[in-house]
C-alpha positions in Angstrom: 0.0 0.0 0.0 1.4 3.3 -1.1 1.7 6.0 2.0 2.0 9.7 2.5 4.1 10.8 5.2 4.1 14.2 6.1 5.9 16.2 9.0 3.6 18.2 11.5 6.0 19.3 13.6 9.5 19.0 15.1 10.4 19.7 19.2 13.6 19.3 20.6 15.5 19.7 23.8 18.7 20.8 24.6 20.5 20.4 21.3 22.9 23.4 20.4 21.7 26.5 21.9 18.0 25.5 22.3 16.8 24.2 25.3 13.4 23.8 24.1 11.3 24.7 21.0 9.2 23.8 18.5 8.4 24.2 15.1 4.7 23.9 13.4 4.4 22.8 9.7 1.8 25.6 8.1 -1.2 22.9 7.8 -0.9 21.7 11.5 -0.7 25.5 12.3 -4.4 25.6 10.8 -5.4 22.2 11.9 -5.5 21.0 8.3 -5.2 17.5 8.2 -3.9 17.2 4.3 -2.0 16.2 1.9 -3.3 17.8 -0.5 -1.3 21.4 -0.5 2.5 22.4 -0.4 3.3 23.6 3.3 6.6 25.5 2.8 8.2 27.0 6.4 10.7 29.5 6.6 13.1 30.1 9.9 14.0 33.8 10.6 16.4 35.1 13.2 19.4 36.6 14.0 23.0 34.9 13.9 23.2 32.1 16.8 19.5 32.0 17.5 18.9 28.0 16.6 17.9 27.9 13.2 20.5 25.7 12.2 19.8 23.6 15.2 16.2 22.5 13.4 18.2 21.4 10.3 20.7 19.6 12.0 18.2 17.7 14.0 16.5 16.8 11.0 19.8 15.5 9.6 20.4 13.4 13.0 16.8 12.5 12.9 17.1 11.0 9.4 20.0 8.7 10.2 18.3 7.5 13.6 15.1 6.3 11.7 16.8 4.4 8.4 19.2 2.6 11.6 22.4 4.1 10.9 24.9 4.0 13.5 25.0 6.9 15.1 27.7 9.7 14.9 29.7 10.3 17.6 29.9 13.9 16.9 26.1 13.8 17.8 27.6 14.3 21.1 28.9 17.3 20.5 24.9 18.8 19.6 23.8 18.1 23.1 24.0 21.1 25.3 26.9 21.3 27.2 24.9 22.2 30.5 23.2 19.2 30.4 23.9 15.3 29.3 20.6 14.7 27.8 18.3 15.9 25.2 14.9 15.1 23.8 13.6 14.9 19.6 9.8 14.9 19.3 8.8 14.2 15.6 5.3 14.4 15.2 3.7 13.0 11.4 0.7 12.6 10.3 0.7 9.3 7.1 -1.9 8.5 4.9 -2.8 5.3 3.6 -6.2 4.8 1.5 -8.8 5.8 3.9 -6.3 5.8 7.2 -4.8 8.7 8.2 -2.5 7.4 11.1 -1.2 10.5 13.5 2.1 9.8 14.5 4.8 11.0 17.8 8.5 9.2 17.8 10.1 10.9 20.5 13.9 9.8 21.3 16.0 10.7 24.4 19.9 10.7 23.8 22.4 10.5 26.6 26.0 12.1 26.3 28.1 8.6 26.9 31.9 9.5 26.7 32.9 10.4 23.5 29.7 9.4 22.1 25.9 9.8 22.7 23.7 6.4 23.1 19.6 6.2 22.3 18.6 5.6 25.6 14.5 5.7 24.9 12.4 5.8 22.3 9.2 5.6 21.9 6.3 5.8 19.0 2.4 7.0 19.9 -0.2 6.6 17.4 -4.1 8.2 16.8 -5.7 6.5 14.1 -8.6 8.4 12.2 -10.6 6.2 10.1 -14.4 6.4 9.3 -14.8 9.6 10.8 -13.4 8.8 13.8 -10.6 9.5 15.7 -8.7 6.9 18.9 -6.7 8.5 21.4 -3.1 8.7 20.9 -1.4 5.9 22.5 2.3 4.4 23.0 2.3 1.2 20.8 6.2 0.9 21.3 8.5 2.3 24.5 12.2 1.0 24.4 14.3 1.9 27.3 17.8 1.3 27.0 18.2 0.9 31.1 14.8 -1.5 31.0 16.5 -5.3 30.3 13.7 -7.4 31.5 11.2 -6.6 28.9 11.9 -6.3 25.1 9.5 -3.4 24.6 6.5 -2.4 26.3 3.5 -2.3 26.7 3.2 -6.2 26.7 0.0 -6.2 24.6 1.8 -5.2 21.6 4.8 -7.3 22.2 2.1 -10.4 22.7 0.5 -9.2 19.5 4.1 -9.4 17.8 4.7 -13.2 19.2 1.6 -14.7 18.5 2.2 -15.3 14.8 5.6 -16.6 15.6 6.8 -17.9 19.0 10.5 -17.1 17.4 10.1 -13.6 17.4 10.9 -12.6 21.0 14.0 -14.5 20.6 15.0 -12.7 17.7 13.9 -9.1 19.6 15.9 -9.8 22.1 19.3 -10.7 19.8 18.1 -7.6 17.6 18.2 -5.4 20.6 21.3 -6.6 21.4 22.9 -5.7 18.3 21.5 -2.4 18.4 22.5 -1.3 21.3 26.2 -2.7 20.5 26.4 -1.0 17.1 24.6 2.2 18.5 21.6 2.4 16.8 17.8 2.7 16.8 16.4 -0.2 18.3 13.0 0.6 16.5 14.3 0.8 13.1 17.6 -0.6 13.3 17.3 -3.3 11.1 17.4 -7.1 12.6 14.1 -5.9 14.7 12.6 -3.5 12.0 12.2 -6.7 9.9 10.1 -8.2 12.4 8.0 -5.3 12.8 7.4 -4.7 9.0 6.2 -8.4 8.7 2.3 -8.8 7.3 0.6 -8.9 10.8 -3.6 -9.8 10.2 -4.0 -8.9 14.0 -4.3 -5.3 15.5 -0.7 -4.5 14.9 -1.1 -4.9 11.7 -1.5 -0.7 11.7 1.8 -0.3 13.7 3.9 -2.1 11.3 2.1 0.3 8.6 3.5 2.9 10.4 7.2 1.6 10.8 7.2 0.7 7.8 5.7 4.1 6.7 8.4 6.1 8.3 11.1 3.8 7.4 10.5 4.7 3.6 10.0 8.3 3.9 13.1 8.7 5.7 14.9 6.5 3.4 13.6 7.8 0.5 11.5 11.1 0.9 13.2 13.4 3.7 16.1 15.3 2.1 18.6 17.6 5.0 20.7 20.1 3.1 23.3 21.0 5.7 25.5 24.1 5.7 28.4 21.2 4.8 26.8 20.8 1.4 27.4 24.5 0.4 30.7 24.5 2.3 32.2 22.4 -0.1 30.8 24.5 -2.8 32.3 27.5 -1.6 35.5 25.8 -1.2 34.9 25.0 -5.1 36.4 21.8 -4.4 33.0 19.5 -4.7 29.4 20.0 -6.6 27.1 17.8 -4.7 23.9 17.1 -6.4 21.1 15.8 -4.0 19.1 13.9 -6.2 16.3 11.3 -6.4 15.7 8.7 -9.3 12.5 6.0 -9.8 14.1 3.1 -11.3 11.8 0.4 -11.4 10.7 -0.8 -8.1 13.7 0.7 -6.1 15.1 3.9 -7.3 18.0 5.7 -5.9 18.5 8.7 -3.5 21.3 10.5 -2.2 24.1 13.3 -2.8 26.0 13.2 -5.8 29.3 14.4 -5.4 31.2 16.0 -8.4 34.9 17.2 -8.7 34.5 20.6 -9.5 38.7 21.0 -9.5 39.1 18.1 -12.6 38.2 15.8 -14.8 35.9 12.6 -12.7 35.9 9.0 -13.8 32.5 7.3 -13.8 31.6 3.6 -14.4 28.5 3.0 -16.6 26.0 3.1 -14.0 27.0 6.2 -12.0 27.3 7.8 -15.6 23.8 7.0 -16.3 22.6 8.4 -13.0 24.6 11.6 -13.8 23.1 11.5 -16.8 19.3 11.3 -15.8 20.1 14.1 -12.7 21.1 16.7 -15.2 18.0 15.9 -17.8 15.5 16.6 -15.1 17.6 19.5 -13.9 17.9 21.1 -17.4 14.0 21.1 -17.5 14.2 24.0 -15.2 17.8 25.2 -14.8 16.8 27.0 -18.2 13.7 29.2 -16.7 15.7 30.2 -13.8 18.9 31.0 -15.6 17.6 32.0 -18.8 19.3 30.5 -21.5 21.7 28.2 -19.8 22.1 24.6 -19.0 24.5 22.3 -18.2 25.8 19.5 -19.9 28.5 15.8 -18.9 31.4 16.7 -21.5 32.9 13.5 -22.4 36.4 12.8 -22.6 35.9 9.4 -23.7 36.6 5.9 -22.2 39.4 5.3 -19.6 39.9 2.5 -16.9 38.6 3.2 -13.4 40.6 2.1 -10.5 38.7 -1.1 -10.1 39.5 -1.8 -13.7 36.2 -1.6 -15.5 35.5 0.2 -18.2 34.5 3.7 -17.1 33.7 7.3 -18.7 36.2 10.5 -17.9 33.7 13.2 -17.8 33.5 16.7 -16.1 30.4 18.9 -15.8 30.2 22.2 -18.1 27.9 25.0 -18.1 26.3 25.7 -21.9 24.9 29.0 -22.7 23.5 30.0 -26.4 26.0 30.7 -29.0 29.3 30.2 -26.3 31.3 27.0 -25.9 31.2 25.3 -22.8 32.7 26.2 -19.9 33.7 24.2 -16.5 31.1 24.6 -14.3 33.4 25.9 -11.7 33.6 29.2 -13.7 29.7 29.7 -12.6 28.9 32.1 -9.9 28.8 30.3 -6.3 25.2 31.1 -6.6 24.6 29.1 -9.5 25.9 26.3 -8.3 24.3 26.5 -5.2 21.2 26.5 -7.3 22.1 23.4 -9.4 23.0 21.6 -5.6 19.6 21.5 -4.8 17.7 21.8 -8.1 16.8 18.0 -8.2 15.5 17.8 -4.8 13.0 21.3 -5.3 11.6 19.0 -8.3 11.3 16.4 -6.5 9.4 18.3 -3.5 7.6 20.2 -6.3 5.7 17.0 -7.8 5.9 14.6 -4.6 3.7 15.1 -1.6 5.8 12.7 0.7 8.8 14.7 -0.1 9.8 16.7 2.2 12.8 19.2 1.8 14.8 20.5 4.5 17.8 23.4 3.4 20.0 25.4 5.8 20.7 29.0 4.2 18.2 28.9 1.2 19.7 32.3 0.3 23.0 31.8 0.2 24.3 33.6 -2.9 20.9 33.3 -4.6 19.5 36.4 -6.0 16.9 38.3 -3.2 14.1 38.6 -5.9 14.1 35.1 -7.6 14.3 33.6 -4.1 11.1 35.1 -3.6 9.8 34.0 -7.2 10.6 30.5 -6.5 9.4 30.5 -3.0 6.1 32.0 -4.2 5.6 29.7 -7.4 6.3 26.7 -4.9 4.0 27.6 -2.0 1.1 27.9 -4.6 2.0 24.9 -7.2 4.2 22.3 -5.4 3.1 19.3 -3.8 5.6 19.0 -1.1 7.2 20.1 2.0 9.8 22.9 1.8 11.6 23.6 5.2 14.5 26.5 5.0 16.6 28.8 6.5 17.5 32.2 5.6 18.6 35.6 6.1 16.9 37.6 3.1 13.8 38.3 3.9 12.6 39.1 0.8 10.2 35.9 1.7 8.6 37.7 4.2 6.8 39.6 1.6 5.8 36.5 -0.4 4.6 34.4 2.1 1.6 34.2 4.3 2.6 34.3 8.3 1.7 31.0 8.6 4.6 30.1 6.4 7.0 31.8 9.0 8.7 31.6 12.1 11.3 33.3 13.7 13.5 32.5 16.5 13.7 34.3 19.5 16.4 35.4 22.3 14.7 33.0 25.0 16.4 29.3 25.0 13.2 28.3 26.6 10.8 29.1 23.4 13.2 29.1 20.6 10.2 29.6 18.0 7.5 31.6 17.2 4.9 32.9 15.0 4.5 36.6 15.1 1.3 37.7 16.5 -1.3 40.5 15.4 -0.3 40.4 11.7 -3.4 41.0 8.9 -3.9 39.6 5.6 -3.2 43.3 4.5 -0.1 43.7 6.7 3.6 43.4 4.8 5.2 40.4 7.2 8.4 42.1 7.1 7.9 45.2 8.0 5.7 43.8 11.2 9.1 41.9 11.6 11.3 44.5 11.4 8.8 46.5 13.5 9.0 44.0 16.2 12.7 44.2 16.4 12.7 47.5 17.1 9.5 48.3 18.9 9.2 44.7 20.5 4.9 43.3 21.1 5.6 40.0 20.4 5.3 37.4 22.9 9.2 36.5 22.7 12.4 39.4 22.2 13.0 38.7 18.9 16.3 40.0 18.5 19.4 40.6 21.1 19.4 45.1 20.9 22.9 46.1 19.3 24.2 49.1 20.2 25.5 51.1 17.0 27.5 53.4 18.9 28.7 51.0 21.3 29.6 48.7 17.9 31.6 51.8 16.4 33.2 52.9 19.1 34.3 49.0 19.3 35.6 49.3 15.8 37.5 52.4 16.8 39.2 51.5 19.6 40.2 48.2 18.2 41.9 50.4 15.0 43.7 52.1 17.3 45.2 49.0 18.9 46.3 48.0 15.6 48.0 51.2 14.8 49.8 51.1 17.8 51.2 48.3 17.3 
């Protein structure tokens, strides 16, 4: 059965600077339980008000629920006052007539170098026939708990029933997790179990592992800061793309030299081939009269010793040769990055897109174009980060939230805003003048920041 998963909402706890907040998708804002529209959200704030932290949790989030390992350097996202911190992902999935409302919430512990999954634990609501159950915990693994597998026992019985073997194999799953520091819930030796074809009542919770399982897999792309550091560093062009292939398809970053020359076996040049068609569809509207093209050197050994392609990426504009994509603009190739994941988002609604610094070198007034032409035609999420806020004047308010100076409410909507009112100057407004619930921005002092600057030229002089 095909699903729809869709974020609602993300809270987390201690991680970075944030101590607690939460973010609210646009449709969950207005109690719209849909697929049916785009929900794009945009993060506003100054430098070093959490932002970042959302994306990065989303990253970590990602990895936890396809059972990756997890990174030590996890450890270092934890706030440094306390050992612990919390990651409430709330979903809502649709499956035919079901729609299945969804909490995983997972507590991490600061262990050493590392950070362990001490509990986790997934709640469901199931709306079907115009009715609604309460939210209940199907699943609660604590780390610290080693009498029982899971709990509560009624599920666990449910699980056993068709197959007396399956607490044993729990039990050695669990194991295994917890030795190679992953989720218990979705790393993968008890994940199999759960995604079985149950015909009793947890027949709807393996739907829903299942459910998530795929979307994180395939559906939920994290565009870290890291992506366009390398760009910058005009050292790598990574492409975050996503093919259907048959029954399995392909997702992921694809990473091309932007210094030289790349060797490719067949299949990866075929992949790069099929990323740049569906990019050229649109690169063309947004950069009038350009697109970008895999110039072939011809055939040459790769180090495996299979036949493989030399190729490097130009950019082709009319009547010019081709040029090395490296001679583009960093904006450019910013925009080229990410292009194949905005389509993606665009005609998917399980996609959902998550980009740190959406601005970054992009030009104020087509960000807003493309922000605008999305929120009203895509079918997708669009989560971002940014800076300009030439958004602010192209989306509604509940397509905006802003970060604030408390660590105890990282995020909020602003307040008191009318359809006729211009979102950024109410924000700009409320930096000055304040009326919101939260300080939105930490006051600067422009005198105090020039005489700064003046007695800090003088120290230079003098020496």
């Amino acid at each position: 059965m095909e699903s729809i998963v869709r974020l609602s909402s993300l809270k987390i706890s201690n991680i970075k600077n944030v101590r607690a907040g939460q973010i609210v998708m646009p449709n969950t804002c207005q109690t719209h339980l849909t697929y049916k529209t785009a929900e794009v959200l945009g993060l506003y704030g100054q430098n070093g008000s959490g932002k970042t932290a959302v994306i990065d949790t989303l990253y970590y989030l990602q990895k936890i629920m396809i059972g990756s390992t997890l990174e030590e350097e996890i450890a270092d996202y934890i706030d440094v006052a306390s050992n612990q911190a919390e990651i409430i992902a709330d979903f809502n999935i649709f499956i035919e007539t079901i729609i299945y409302e969804v909490s995983y919430r997972i507590i991490l512990h600061r262990n050493g170098d590392g950070a362990n999954i001490v509990r986790e634990t997934l709640s469901c609501a199931i709306n079907k026939d115009d009715s609604r159950s309460n939210k209940t915990v199907f699943m609660d693994y604590q780390r610290s708990q080693q009498e029982s597998v899971f709990v509560p026992k009624k599920r666990l019985d449910e699980v056993i029933e068709t197959n007396a073997e399956n607490k044993t194999d729990l039990i050695v799953a669990r194991k295994i997790a917890e030795k190679s520091n992953c989720s218990y819930i979705f790393g993968e030796g008890s994940r199999e179990i759960f995604c079985r074809d149950y015909e009793n009542h947890f027949k709807n919770y393996s739907e829903v592992i299942k459910s998530l399982f795929q979307f994180a897999l395939k559906d939920l792309f994290v565009i870290r800061n890291t992506h366009s550091g390398v760009i910058s560093a005009n050292f790598l062009l990574p492409m975050a793309f996503k093919i259907e292939q048959n029954e399995i398809g392909m997702k992921g970053d694809f990473a091309v030299p932007l210094t030289e020359p790349v060797v490719l076996n067949e299949e990866r040049k075929k992949v790069l081939d099929t990323i740049v068609e569906q990019i050229n569809m649109v690169l063309y509207t947004i950069i009038p009269g350009m697109k970008i093209d895999v110039y072939d050197y011809g055939m040459q050994l790769t180090d495996s010793g299979e036949n493989g392609y030399r190729v490097e990426l130009v950019s082709v504009r009319e009547n010019m040769p081709p040029i090395p994509i490296r001679m583009e603009s960093e904006g450019i190739i910013k925009i080229i990055s990410i292009l194949n994941a905005l389509i993606q988002a665009f005609g998917n609604p399980s996609i959902c897109l998550a980009v740190d610094e959406l601005d970054a070198g992009i030009f104020e007034y087509m960000l807003g174009e493309l922000l605008d032409i999305f929120n009203k035609s895509a079918k997708g999420q669009l989560i971002f980060t940014s800076h300009n806020l030439r958004a602010l004047e192209m989306l509604d308010k509940n397509n905006i939230m802003f970060s604030t100076v408390n660590p105890k409410r990282r995020y909020i909507r602003m307040k008191n805003v009318k359809a006729s009112n211009n979102l950024r100057d109410t924000y700009i407004r409320g930096i000055t003048l304040g009326g919101q619930d939260e300080i939105i921005y930490e006051e600067t002092d422009s005198l105090r920041i020039a005489r700064a600057f003046r007695k800090a030229g003088r120290t230079i002089q003098h020496e």
